[in-house]
N, C-alpha and C positions, 0 to 999 in steps of 0.2 A: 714249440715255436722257438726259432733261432732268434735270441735277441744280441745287439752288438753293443759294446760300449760306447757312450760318450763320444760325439767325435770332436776331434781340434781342427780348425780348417785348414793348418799352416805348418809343416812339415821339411826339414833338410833332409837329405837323402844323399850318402855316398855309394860309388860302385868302385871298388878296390878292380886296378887294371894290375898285376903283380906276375911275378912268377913264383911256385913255391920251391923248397930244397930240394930236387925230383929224386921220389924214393926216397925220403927221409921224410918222415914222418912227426917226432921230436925236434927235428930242426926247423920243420916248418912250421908248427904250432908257436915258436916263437915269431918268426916272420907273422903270421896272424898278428899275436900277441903287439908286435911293430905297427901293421896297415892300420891295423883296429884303432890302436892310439891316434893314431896320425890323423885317419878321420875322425874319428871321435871330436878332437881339436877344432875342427871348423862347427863343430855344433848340430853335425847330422849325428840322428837319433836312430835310422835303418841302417846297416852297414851291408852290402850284401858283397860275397866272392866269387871268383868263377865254380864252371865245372871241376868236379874232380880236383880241387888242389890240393887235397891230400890225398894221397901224399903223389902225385900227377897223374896229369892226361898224358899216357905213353904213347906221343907221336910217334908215328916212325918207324914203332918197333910192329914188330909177326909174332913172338914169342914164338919161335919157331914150329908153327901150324902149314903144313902142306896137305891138302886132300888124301886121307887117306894115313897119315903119320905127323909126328911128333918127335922131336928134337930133345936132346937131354939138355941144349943151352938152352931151349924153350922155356922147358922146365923149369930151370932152376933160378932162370927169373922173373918165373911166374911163382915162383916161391917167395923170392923175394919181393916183389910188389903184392904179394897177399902178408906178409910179414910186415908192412910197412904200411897194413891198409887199421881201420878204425873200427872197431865192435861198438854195439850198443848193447848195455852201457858199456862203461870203461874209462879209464882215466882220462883217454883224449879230449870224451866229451865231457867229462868235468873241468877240463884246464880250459876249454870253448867258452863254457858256463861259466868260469869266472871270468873269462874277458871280458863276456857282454856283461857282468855284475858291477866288474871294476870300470867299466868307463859309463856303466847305463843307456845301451843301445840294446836295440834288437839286432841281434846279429844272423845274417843266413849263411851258409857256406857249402861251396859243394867237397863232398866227400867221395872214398871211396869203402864203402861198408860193408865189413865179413858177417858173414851167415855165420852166428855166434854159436850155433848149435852142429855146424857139420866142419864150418872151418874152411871148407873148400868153395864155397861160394863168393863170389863180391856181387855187391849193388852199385851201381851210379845212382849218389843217394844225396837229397839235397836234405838237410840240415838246419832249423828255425829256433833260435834262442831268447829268450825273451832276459828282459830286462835287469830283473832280479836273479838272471842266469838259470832257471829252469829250460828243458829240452822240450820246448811246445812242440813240433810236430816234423816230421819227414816225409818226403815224397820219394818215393824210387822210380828211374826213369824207367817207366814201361815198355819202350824199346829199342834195345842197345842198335844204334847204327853200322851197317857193312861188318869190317873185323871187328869192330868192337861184341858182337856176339859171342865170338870167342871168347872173351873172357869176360866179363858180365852177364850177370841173371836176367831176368828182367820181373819187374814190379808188378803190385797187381792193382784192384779199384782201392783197394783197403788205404792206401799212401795219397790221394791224390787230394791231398790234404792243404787246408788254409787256414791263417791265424787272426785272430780279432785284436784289434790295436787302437787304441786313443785317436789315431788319424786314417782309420780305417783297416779294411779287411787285407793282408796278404796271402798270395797263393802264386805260383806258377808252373814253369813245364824248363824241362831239360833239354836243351841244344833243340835236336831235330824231331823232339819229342811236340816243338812246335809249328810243325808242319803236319799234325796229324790234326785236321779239324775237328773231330769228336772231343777229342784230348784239351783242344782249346773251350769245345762248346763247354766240355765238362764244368771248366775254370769259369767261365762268364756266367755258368746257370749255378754259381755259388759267391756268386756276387764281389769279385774281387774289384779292388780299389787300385793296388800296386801291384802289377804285377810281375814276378820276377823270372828271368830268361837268362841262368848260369851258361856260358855255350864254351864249344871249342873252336866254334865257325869264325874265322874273320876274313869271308868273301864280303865284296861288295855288295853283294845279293842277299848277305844278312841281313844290313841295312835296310834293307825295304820291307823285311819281313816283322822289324821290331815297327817300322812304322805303319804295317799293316796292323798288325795285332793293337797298337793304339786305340786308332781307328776302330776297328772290328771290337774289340772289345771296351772300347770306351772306358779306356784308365791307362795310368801311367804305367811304363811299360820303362824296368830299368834291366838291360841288357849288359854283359860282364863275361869276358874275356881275358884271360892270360895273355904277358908279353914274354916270351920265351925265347930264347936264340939255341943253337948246338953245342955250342961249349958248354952251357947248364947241364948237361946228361953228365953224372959220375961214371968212373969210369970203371967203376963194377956193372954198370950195366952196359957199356960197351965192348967188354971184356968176354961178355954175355950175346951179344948182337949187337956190332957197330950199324950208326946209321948208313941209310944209304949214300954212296957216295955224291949224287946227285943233289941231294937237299942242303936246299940252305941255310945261311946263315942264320936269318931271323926264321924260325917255323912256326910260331903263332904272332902277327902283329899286332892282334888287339881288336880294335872297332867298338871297347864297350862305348855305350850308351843310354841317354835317358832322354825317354820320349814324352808327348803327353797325350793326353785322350780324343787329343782334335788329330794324332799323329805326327807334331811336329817336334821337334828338335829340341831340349830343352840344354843340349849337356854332350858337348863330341859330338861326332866320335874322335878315341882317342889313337891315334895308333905309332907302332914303332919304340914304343917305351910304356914304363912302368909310370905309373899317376894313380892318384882320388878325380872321379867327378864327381861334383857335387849340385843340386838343384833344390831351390827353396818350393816344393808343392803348393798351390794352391787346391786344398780337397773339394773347395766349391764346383772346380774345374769340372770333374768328376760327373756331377748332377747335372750340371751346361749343358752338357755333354749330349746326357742321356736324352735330351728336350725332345732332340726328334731321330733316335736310332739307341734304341736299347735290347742288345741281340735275343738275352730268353726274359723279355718283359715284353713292350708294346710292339717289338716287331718283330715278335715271333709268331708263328702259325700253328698252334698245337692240333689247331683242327687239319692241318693237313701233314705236321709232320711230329713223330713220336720219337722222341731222347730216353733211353737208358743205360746206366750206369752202373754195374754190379759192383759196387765198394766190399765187397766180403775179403776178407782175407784168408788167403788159400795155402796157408805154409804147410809144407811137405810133412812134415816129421808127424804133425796135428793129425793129417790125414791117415798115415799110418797107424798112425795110435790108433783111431776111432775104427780102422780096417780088422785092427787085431784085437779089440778088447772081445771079451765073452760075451756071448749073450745073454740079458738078466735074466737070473733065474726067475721060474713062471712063482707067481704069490703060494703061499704056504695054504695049506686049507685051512678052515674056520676050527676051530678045537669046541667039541660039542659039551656043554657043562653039564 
């Protein structure tokens, strides 16, 4: 039986709107190191960041993928955004672990995470630190949208992971990863409180979807975005593949936000620039909520509809191993005395 801690009913909560170093990885760990403070300061105890800010969401770029062929500029800065992405473990995540140590937040952030064992892999992998700076748990986005296939893995049930906290449970889903309703059912039929919604989206059309997920899911719903313009691209990576000339000036404007469980607006949205929102939770809210729509509790239908979930972890390298080991040898005979 899952039991949860103690809850507090009364919780701050910031969503860091930022950009990070793009493709510096070391530089933007201090940028962290900065937003973390900064919220921390108002007295919120969650800090969460967007997708991908280490070390970034490479708008823009193709890494030069054409059907059929591949590009040596492609290449070689996809070398360099795998050079500048984060392993688990590794240093990165202990310099993460001390921030949330040093200011005592939970901190979440989205990453971008190498396959520590082939090297050639990345995850869009979100990131949960807890208080005392331990690495409580990760989710990897199950699946990567349009070109983002190209270079991203995708996750499996094993990540789709939630963390127990003094003011409830957290758990969420990545960018477009919340548009997949299984993916969301999964996250409500494990009881999330806060739920968190790293994106790269800032259509219009987001907005409605963090306040659908509210609603639908009956909990606070904080949503988090980068503010990025084109002159942030270094120019070892334009050197590599300029952007297109057509794009502009601002390419991600932002829209994070903080919803609550009735769906409405507690907090932004923010856009056009770099900010903290911040929102003082009421957890009772939560329970209100649930009185007359609780999605895998009292308005669910198990007798007409069936949910599952394969949480196994399916790592390649695991399987290989288990393909090639020998077969035991058959038991020895009895030795007659």
């Amino acid at each position: 039986m899952v039991r949860r801690m103690p809850q507090t009913q009364q919780v701050r909560v910031a969503v860091v709107q930022a950009a990070p170093v793009l493709f510096n990885r070391d530089a933007t760990l201090e940028r962290v190191a900065s937003w973390t403070a900064r919220a921390a300061r108002t007295g919120a105890r969650l800090v969460l960041f967007p997708e991908a800010f280490i070390p970034a969401y490479p708008r823009g770029l193709g890494f030069g993928f054409i059907v059929g062929s591949r590009t040596e500029a492609g290449r070689r800065l996809w070398q360099l955004y795998n050079e500048q992405s984060v392993e688990l473990p590794g240093p990165a995540i202990d310099y993460l672990g001390g921030i949330a140590r040093e200011h005592g937040v939970y901190l979440a952030i989205g990453v971008i995470e190498r396959d520590h064992l082939t090297r050639g892999t990345l995850y869009c992998t979100l990131l949960y630190f807890g208080p005392d700076g331990a690495l409580l748990a990760k989710h990897r986005k199950l699946k990567p949208t349009g070109s983002e296939r190209l270079i991203w893995g995708e996750g499996d049930g094993s990540t789709l992971s939630t963390v127990d906290t003094p003011f409830g449970r957290l758990g969420g889903l990545i960018c477009w990863e919340n548009y997949m309703p299984l993916a969301r059912t999964a996250m409500y039929a494990k009881g999330v409180d806060l739920y968190l919604a790293p994106t790269a989206d800032n259509r219009d059309t987001w907005q409605a979807t963090m306040r659908h997920i509210g609603s639908e899911g009956r909990c606070f719903v904080l949503g988090c975005n980068q503010f990025v313009t084109r002159d942030m691209y270094p120019e070892e990576v334009l050197r590599e593949e300029p952007l297109p000339a057509d794009a502009p000036h601002i390419l991600s404007r932002g829209g994070s936000v903080i919803i609550s469980p009735f769906g409405e607006v507690l907090a932004g949205p923010l856009w056009n620039e770099e900010g903290v929102l911040t929102a003082d939770l009421d957890l009772g809210m939560v329970t209100r909520a649930r009185l007359d729509f609780d999605p895998c509790g009292h308005y669910a239908r198990p007798d007409i509809f069936r949910f599952e979930v394969d949480e196994r972890e399916r790592p390649v390298m695991a399987s290989l191993r288990q393909e090639a080991a020998p077969a035991p040898a058959p038991p020895l005979p009895a030795r007659s005395r």
